[in-house]
N, CA, C and O of each residue as an XYZ file, in Angstrom:
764
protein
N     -15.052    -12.391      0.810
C     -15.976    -12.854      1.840
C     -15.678    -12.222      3.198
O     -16.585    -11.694      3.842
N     -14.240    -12.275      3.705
C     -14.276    -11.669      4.721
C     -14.440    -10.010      5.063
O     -14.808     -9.526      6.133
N     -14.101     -9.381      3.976
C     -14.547     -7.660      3.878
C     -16.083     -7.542      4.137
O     -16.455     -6.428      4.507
N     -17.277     -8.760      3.967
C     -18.585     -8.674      3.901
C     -19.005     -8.776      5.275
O     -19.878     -8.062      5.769
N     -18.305     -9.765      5.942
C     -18.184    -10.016      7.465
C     -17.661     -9.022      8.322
O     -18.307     -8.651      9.302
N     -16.270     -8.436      7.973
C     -15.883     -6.919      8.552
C     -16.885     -6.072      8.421
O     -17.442     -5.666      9.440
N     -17.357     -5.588      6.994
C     -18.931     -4.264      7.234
C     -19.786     -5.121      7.886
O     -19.807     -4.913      9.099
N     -20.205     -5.646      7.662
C     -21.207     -6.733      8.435
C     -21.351     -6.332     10.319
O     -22.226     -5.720     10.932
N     -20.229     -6.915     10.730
C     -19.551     -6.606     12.070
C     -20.133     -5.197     12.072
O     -21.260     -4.847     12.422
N     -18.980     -4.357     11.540
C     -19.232     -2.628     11.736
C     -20.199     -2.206     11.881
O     -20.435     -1.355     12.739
N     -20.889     -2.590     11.228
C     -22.379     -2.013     11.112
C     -23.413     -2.725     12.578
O     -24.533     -2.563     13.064
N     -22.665     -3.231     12.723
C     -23.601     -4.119     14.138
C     -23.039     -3.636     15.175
O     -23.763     -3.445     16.152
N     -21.719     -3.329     15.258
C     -21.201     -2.467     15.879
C     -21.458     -1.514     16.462
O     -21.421     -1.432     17.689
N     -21.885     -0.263     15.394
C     -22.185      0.673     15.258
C     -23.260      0.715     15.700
O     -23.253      1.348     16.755
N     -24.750      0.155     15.280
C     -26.122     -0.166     15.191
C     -26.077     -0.318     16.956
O     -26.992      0.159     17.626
N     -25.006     -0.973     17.542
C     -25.257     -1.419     18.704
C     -24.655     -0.281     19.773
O     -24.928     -0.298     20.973
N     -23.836      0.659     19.167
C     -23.016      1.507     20.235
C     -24.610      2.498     20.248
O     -25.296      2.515     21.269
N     -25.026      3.265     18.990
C     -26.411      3.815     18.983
C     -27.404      3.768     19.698
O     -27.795      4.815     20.215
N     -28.218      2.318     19.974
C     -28.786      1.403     20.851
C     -29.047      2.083     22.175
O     -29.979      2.521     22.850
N     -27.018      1.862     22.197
C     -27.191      2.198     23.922
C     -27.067      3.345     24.333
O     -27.384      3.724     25.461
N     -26.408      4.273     23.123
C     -26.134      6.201     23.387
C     -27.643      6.331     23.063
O     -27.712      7.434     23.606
N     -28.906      6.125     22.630
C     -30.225      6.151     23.024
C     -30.828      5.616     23.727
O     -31.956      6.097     23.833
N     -30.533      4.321     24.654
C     -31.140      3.885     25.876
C     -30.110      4.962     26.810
O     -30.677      5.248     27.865
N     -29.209      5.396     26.721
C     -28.425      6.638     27.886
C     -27.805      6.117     28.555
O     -27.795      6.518     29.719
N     -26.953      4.942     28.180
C     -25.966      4.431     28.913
C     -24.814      5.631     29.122
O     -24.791      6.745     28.599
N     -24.202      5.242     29.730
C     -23.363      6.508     30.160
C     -21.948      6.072     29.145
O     -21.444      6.782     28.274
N     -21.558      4.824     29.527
C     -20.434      4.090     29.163
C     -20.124      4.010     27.554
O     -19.010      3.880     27.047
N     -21.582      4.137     26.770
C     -21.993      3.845     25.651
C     -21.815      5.388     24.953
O     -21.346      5.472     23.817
N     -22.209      6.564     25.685
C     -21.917      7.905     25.609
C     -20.377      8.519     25.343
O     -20.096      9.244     24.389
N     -19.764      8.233     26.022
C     -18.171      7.970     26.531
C     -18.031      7.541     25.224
O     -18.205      8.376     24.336
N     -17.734      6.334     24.915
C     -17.298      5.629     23.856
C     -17.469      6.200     22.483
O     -16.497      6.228     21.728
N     -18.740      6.697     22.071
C     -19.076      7.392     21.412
C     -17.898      8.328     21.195
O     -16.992      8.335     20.361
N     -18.269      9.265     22.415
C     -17.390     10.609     22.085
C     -15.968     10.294     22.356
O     -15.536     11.007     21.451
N     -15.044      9.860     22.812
C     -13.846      9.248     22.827
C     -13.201      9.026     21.661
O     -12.024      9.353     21.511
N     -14.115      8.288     20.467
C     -14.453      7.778     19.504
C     -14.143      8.572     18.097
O     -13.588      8.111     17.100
N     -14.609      9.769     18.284
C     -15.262     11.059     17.421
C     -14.311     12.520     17.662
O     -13.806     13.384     16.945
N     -14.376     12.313     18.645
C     -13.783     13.835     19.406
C     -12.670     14.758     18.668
O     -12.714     15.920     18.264
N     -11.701     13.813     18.657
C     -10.083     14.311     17.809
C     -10.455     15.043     16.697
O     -10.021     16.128     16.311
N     -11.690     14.010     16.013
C     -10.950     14.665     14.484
C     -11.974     15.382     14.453
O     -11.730     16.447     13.886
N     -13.697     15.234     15.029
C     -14.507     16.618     15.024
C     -13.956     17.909     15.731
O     -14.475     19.017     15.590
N     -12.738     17.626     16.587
C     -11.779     18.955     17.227
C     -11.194     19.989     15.759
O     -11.452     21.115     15.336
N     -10.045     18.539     15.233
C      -9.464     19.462     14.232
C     -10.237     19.478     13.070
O      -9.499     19.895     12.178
N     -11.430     19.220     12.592
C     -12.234     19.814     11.321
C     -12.514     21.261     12.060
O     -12.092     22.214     11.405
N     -13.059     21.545     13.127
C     -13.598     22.912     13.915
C     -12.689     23.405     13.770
O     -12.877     24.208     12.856
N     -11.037     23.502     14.342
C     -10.340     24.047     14.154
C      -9.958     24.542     12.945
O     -10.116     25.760     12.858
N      -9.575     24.084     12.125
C      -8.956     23.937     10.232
C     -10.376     25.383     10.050
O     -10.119     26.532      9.693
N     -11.681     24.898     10.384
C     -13.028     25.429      9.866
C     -12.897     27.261     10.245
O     -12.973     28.288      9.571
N     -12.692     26.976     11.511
C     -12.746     27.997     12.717
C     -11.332     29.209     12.728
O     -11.219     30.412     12.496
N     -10.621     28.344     13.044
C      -8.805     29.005     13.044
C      -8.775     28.906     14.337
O      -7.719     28.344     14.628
N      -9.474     29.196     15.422
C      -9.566     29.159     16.922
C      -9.263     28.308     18.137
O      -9.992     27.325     18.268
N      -8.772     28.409     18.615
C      -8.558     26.873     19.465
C     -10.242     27.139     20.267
O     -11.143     26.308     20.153
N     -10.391     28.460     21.062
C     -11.771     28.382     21.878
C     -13.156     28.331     20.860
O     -14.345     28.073     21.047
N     -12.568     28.609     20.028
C     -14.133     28.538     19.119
C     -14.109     27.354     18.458
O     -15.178     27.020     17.945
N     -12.849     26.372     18.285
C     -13.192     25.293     17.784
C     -13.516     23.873     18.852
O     -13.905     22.733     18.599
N     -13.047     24.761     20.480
C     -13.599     23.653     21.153
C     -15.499     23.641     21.666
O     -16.255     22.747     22.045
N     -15.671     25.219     21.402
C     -17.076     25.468     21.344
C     -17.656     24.251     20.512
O     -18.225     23.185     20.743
N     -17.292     24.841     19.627
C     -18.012     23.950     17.778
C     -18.060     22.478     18.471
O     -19.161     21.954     18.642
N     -16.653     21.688     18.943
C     -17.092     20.338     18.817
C     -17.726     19.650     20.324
O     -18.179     18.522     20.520
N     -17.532     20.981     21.412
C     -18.633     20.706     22.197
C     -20.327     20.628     21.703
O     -21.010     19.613     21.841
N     -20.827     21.934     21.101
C     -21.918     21.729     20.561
C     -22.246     21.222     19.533
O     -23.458     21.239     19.318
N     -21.112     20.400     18.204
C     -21.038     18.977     17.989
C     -22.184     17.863     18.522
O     -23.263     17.544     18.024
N     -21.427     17.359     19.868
C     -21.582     16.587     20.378
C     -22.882     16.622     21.209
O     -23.607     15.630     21.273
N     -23.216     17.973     21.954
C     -24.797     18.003     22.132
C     -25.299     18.055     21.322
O     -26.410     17.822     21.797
N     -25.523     18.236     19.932
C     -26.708     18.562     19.106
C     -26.853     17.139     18.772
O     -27.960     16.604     18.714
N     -25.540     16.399     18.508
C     -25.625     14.634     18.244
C     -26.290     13.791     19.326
O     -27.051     12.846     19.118
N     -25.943     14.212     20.381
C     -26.904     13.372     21.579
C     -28.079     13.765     21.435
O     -28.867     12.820     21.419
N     -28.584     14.839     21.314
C     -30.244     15.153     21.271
C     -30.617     14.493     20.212
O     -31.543     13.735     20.500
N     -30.307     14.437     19.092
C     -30.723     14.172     17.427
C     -30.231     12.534     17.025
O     -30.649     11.949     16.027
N     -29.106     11.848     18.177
C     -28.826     10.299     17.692
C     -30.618      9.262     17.426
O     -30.895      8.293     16.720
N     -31.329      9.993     18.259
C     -32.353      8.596     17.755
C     -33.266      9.065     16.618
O     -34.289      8.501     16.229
N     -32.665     10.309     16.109
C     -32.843     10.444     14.426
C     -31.969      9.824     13.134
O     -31.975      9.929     11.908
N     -31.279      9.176     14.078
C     -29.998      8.845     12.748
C     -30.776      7.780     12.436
O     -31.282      7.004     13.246
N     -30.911      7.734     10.685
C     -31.286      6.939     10.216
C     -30.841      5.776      9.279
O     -31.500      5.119      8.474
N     -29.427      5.716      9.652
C     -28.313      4.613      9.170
C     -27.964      4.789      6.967
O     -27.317      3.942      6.352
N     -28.458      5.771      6.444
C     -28.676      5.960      5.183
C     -27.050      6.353      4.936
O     -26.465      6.069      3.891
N     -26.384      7.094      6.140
C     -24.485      6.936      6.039
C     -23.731      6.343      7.353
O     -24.208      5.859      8.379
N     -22.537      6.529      7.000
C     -22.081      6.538      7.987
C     -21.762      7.135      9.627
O     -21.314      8.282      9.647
N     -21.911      6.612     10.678
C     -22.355      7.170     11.873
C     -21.311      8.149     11.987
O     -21.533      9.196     12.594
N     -20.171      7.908     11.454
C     -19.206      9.273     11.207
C     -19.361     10.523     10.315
O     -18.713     11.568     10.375
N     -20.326     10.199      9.504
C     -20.812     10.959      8.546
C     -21.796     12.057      8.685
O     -21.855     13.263      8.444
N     -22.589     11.065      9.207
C     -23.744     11.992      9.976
C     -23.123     12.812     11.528
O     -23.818     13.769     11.870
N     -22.390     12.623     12.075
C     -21.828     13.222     13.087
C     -20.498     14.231     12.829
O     -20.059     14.942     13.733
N     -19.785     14.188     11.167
C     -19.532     15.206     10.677
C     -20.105     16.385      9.868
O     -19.650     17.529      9.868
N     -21.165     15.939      9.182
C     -22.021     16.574      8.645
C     -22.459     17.751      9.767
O     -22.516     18.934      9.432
N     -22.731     17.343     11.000
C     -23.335     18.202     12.044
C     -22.191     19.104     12.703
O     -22.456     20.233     13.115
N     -20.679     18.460     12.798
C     -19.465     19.216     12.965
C     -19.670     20.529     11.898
O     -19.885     21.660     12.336
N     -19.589     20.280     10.663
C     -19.600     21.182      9.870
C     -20.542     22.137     10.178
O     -20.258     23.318     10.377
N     -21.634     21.682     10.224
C     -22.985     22.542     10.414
C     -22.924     23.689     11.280
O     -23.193     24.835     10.921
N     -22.469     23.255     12.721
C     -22.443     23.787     13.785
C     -21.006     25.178     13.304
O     -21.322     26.364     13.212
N     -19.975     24.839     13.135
C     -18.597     25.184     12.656
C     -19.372     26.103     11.798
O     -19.463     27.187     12.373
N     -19.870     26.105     10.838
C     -20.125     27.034      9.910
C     -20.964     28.176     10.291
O     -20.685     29.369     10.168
N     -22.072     27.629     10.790
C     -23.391     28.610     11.343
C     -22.305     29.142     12.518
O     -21.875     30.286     12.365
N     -21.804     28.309     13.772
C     -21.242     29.430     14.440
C     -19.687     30.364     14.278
O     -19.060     30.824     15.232
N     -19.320     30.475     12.908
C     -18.480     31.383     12.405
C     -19.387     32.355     11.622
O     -19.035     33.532     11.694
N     -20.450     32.098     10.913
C     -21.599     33.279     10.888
C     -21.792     33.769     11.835
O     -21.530     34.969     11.761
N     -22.297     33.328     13.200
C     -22.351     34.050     13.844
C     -21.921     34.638     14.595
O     -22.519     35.534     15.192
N     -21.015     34.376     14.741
C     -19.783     35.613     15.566
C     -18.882     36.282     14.767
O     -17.930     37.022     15.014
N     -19.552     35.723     13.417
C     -18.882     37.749     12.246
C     -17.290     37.047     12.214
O     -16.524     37.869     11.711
N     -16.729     36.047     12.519
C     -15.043     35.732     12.103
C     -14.704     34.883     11.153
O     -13.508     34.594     11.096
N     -15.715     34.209     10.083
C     -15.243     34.101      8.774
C     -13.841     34.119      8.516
O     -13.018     33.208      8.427
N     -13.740     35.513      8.403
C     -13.025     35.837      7.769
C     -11.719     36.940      8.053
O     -10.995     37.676      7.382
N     -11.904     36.567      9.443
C     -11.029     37.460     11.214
C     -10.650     36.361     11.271
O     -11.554     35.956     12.003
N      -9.870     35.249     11.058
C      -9.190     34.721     11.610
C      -8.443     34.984     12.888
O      -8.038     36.126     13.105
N      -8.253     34.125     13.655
C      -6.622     34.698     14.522
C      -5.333     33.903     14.387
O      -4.165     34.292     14.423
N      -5.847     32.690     14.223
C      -5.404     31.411     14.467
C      -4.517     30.923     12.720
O      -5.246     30.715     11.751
N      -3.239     30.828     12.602
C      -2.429     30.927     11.235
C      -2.987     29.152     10.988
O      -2.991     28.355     11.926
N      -3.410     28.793      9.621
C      -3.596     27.155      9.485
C      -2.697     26.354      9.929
O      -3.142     25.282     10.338
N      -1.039     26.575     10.022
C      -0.668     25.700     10.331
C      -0.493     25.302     11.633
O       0.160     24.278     11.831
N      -0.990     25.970     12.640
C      -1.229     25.358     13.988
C      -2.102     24.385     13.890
O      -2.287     23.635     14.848
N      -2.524     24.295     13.160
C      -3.514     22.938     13.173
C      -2.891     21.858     12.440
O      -3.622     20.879     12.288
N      -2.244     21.815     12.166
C      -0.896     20.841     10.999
C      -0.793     20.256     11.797
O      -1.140     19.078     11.721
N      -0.115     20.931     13.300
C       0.592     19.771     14.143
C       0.278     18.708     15.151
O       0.976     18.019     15.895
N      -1.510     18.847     14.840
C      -2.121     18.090     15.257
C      -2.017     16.688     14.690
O      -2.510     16.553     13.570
N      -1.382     15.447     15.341
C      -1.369     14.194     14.770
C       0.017     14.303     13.716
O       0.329     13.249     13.163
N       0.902     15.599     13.402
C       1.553     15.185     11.997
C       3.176     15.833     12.311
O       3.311     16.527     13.318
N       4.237     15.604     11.518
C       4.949     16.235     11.599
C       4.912     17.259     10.090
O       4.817     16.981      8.895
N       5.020     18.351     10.744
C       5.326     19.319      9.774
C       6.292     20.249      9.222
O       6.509     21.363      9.700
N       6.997     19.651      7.972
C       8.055     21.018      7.433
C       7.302     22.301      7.153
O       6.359     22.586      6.414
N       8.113     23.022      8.069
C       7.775     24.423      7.427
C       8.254     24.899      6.587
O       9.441     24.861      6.266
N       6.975     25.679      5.864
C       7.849     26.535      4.127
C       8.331     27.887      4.772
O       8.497     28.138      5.966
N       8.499     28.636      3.748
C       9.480     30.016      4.208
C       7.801     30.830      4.323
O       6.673     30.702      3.848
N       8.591     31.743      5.327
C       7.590     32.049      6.510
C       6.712     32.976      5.603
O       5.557     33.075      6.017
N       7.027     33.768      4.314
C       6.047     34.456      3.382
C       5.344     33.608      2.633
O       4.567     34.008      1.766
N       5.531     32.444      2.876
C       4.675     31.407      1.875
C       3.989     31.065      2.725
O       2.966     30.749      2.117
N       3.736     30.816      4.215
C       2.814     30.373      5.142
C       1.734     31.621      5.179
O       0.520     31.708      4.993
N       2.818     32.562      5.520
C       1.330     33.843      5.806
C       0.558     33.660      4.318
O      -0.670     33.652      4.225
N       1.162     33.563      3.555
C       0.468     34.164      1.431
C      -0.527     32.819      1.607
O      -1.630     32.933      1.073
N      -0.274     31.695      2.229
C      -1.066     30.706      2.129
C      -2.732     30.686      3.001
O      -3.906     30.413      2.753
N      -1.815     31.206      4.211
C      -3.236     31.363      4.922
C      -4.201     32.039      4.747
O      -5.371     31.831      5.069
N      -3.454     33.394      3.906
C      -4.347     34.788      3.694
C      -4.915     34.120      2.527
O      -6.102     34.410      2.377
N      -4.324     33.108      1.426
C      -5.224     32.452      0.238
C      -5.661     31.501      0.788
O      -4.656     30.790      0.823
N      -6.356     31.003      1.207
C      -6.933     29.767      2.016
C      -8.415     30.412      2.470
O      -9.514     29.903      2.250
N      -8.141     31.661      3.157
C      -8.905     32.536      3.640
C      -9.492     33.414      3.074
O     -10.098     34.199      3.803
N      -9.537     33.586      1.911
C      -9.503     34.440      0.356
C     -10.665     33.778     -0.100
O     -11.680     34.340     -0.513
N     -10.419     32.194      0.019
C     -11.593     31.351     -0.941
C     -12.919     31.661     -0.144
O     -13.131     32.153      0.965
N     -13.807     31.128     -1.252
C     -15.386     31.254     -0.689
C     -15.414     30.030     -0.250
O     -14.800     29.019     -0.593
N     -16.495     30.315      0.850
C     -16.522     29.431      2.253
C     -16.652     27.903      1.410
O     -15.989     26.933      1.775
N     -17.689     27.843      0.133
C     -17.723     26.195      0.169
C     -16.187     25.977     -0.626
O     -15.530     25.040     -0.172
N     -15.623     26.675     -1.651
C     -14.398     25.844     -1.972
C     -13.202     25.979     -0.869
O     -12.125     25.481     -1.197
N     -13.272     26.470      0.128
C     -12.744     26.794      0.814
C     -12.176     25.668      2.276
O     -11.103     25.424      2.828
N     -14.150     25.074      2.487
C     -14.626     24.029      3.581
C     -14.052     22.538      2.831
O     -13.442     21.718      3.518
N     -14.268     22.347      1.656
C     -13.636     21.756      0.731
C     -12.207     21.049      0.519
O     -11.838     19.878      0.423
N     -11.654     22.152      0.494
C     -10.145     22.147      0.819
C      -9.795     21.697      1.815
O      -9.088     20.689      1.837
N     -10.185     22.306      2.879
C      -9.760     22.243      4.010
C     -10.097     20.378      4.478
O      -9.327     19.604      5.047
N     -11.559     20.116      3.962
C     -11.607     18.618      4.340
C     -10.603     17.714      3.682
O      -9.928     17.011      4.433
N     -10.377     17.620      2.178
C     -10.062     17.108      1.602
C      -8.169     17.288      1.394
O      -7.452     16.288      1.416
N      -7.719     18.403      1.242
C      -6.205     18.365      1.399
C      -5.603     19.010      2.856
O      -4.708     19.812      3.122
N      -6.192     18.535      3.337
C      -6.025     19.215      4.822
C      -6.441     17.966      5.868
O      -5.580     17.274      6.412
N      -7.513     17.825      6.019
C      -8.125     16.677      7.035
C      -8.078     15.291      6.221
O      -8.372     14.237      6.786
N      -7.635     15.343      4.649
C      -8.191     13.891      4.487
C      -9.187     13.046      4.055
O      -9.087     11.846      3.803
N     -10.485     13.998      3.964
C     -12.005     13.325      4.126
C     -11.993     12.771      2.163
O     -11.617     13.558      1.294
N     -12.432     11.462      1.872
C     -12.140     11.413      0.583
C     -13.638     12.294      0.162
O     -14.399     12.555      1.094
N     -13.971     12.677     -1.082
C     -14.840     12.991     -2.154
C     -16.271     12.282     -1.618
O     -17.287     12.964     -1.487
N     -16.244     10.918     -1.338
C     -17.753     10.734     -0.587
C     -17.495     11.015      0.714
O     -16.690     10.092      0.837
N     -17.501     11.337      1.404
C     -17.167     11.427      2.603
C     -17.692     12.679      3.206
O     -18.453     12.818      4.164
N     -16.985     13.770      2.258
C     -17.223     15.112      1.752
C     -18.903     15.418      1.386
O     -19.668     16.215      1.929
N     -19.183     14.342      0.109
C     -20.230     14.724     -0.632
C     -21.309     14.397      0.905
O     -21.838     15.373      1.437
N     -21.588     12.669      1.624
C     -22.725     12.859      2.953
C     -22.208     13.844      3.867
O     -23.053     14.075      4.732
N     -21.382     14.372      3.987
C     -21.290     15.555      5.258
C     -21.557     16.489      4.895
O     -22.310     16.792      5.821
N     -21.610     17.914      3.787
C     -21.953     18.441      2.949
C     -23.498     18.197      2.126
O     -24.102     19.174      1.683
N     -23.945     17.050      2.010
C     -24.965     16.519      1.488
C     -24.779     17.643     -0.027
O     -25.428     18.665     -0.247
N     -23.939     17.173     -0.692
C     -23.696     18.062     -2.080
C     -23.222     16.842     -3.072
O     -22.218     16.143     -2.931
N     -23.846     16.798     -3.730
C     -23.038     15.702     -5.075
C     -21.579     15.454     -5.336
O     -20.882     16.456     -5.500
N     -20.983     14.211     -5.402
C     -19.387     14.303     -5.428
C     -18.763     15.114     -6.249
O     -18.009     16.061     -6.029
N     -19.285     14.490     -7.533
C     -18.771     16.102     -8.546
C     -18.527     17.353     -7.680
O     -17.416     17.707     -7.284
N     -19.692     17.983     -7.430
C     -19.581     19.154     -6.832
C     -18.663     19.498     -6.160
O     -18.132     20.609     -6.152
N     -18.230     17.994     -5.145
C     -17.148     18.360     -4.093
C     -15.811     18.571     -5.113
O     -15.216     19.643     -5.232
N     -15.451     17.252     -5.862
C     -14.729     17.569     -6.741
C     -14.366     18.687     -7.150
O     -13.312     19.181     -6.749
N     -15.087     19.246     -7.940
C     -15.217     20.248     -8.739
C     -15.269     21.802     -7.757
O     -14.920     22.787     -8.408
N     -15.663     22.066     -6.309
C     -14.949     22.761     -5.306
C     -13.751     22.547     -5.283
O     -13.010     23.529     -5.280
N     -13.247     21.379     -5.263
C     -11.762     21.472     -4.906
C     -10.725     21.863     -6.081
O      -9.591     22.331     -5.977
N     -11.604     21.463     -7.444
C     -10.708     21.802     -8.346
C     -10.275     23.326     -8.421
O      -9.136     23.754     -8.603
N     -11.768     24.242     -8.190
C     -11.756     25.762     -8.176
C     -11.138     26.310     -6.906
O     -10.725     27.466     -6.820
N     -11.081     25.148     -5.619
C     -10.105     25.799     -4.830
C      -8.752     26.246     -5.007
O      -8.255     27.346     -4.766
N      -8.133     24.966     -5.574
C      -6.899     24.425     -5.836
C      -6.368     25.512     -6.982
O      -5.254     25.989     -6.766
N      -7.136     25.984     -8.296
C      -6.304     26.839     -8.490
C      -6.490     28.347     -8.605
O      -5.750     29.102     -9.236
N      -7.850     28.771     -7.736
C      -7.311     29.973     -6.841
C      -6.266     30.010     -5.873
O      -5.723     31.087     -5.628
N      -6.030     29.298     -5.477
C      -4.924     28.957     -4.482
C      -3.491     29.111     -5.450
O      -2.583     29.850     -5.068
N      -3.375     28.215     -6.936
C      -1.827     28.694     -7.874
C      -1.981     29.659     -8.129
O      -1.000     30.323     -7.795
N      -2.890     30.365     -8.690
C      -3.189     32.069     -8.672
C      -2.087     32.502     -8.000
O      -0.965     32.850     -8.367
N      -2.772     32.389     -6.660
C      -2.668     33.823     -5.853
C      -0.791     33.374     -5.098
O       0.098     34.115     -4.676
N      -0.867     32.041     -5.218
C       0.741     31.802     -4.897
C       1.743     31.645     -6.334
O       2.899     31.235     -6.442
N       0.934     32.070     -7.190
C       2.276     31.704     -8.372
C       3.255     32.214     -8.359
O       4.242     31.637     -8.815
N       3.359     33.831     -7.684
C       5.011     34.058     -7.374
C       5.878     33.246     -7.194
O       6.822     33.096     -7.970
N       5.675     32.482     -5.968
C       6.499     31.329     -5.527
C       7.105     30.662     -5.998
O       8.253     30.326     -5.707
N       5.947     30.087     -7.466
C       6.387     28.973     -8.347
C       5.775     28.812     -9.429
O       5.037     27.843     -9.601
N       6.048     30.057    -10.659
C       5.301     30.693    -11.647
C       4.850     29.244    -12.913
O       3.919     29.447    -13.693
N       5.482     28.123    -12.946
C       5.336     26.942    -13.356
C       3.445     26.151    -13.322
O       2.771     25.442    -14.069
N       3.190     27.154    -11.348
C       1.823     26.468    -11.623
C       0.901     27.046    -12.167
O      -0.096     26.401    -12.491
N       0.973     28.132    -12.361
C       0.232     28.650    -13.345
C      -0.045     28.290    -14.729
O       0.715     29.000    -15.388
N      -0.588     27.714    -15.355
C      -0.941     27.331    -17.356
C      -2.002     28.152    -17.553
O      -2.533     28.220    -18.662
């Protein structure tokens, strides 16, 4: 009973922060993005490799969400729909500035955002990034949400708007292009 009352709440919550980031409260704006910011930073980043191109991404994030909030039509979550558009933006603008696949930025600078991190031996970081960077963009975006940021399988599937399987099943084909190309390391993961 009380988990029904918690979504219950949330959702009124939510329904109500919306409200006022479309009547243009300022305070209500703020909150919003305060709210959101961190982790639409490090998905751009993880997405991007960039620190300036991933603060681009979750700046224009956040405008394309203010223009488009009194389209949200509550069918996910207000985090959902406001990652979905992280991604969007992140993706289209690494098409368009041709760096895919130019990285500059090594993945694990983005590790130490929020975490503590052991480092592996320093040929297993570069072999990782260069395989990370190897994958095609969706098992790739995939990865990166899911053993990297966290995002579970639905989460993935409304931001992506792709069937869970699918996400699944990206991550499975991420995961072992990834023992592939590191099995030196640890010839075991390979079967």
């Amino acid at each position: 009973m009380e988990l029904v009352a918690y979504e219950s709440q949330s959702s009124v919550n939510e329904s109500q922060l919306i409200n006022r980031v479309i009547a243009g409260e300022a305070a209500a704006e703020r909150e919003f993005y305060d709210t959101y910011v961190d982790r639409i930073f490090r998905l751009a980043f993880r997405l991007a490799g960039d620190d300036d191109l991933a603060r681009d991404f979750t700046q224009a994030t956040f405008i394309r969400a203010f223009e488009k909030i009194g389209s949200f039509r509550g069918e996910s979550s207000l985090s959902t729909w406001l990652h979905s558009i992280g991604v969007s933006v992140s993706l289209n603008g690494l098409r368009k500035t041709k760096r895919l696949k130019e990285r500059e930025a090594p993945m694990d600078e983005g590790m130490t955002v929020g975490t503590t991190w052991h480092h592996p031996q320093p040929d297993l970081r570069e072999r990782l990034d260069r395989a990370i960077d190897a994958l095609g963009e969706k098992y790739r975006t995939v990865f990166v949400m899911h053993d990297v940021e966290g995002y579970t399988h639905e989460e993935i599937s409304g931001t992506l708007s792709i069937p869970i399987g699918t996400s699944k099943s990206h991550l499975f084909q991420a995961r072992s292009k990834l023992r592939v190309a590191l099995a030196d390391f640890a010839p075991e993961w390979v079967s």
